[in-house]
C-alpha positions in Angstrom: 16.0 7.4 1.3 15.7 7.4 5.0 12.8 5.3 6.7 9.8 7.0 7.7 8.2 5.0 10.6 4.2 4.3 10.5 1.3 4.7 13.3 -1.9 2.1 13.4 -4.3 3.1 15.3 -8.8 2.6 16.1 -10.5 1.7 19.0 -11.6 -1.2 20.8 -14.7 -2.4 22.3 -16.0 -5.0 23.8 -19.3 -7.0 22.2 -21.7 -4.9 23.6 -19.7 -1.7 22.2 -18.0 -0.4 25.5 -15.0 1.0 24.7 -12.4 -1.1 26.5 -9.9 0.8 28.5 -6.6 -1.1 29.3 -6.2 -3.7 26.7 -2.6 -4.4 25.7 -2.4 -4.2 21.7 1.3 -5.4 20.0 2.0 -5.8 16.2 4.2 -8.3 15.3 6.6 -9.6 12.8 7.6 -12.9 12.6 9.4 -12.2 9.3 11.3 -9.4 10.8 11.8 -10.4 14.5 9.9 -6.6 15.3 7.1 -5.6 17.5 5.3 -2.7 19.5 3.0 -2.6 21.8 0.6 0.0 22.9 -2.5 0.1 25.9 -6.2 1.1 25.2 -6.9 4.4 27.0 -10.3 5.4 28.9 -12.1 6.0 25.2 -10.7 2.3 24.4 -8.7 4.1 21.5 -5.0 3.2 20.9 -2.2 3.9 18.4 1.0 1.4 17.3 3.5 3.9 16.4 7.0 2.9 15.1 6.0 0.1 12.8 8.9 -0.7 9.7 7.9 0.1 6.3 7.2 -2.9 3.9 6.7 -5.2 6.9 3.7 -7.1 7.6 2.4 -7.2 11.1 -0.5 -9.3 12.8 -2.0 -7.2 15.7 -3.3 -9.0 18.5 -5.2 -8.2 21.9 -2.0 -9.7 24.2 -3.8 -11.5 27.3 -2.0 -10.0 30.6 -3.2 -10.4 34.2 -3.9 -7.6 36.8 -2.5 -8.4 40.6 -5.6 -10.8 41.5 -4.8 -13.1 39.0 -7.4 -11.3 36.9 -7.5 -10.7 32.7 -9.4 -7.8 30.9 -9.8 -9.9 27.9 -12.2 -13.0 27.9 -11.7 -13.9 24.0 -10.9 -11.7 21.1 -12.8 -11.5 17.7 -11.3 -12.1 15.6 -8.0 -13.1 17.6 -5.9 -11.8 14.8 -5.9 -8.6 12.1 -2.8 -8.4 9.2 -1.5 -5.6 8.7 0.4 -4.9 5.8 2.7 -1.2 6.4 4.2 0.1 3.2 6.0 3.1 2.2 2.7 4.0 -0.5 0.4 4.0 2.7 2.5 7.1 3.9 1.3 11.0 3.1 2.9 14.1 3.2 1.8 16.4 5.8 0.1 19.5 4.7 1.4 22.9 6.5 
């Protein structure tokens, strides 16, 4: 059976519930030596695409600073969220 690769995706905000444009996202896994990583757009919406089936991934906001020396990201809550990508999760599309 070949693999079929899998997509996370949602938004993110910031406390007061501004999306947050230009956060860098990865999902990682330590068990399996893989990760993506993916940037917010305008609407603070973002997808992971190209995640391995029966993996398990943390995704984390990945702290990165702009030419001044300057980050987007002052803390992250909660600084960590498992993800666990199997091949049930996975649908057939409808045509």
């Amino acid at each position: 059976m070949p693999w079929v690769l899998s997509s996370v995706f949602g938004t993110v905000t910031s406390l007061s519930g501004v999306p947050a444009e230009g956060i860098t996202l990865e999902a990682r896994s330590v068990s399996r030596g893989y990760f993506e990583e993916t940037t917010t757009d305008s609407e603070g919406k973002y997808r992971l695409r190209g995640l391995l089936p029966n993996t398990s991934y943390s995704i984390n906001a990945v702290l990165k600073w702009d030419k001044e020396g300057h980050s987007k990201i002052e803390r992250a809550s909660p600084s960590s969220i498992p993800v666990e990508v199997s091949v049930s999760n996975h649908q057939k599309p409808t045509i």
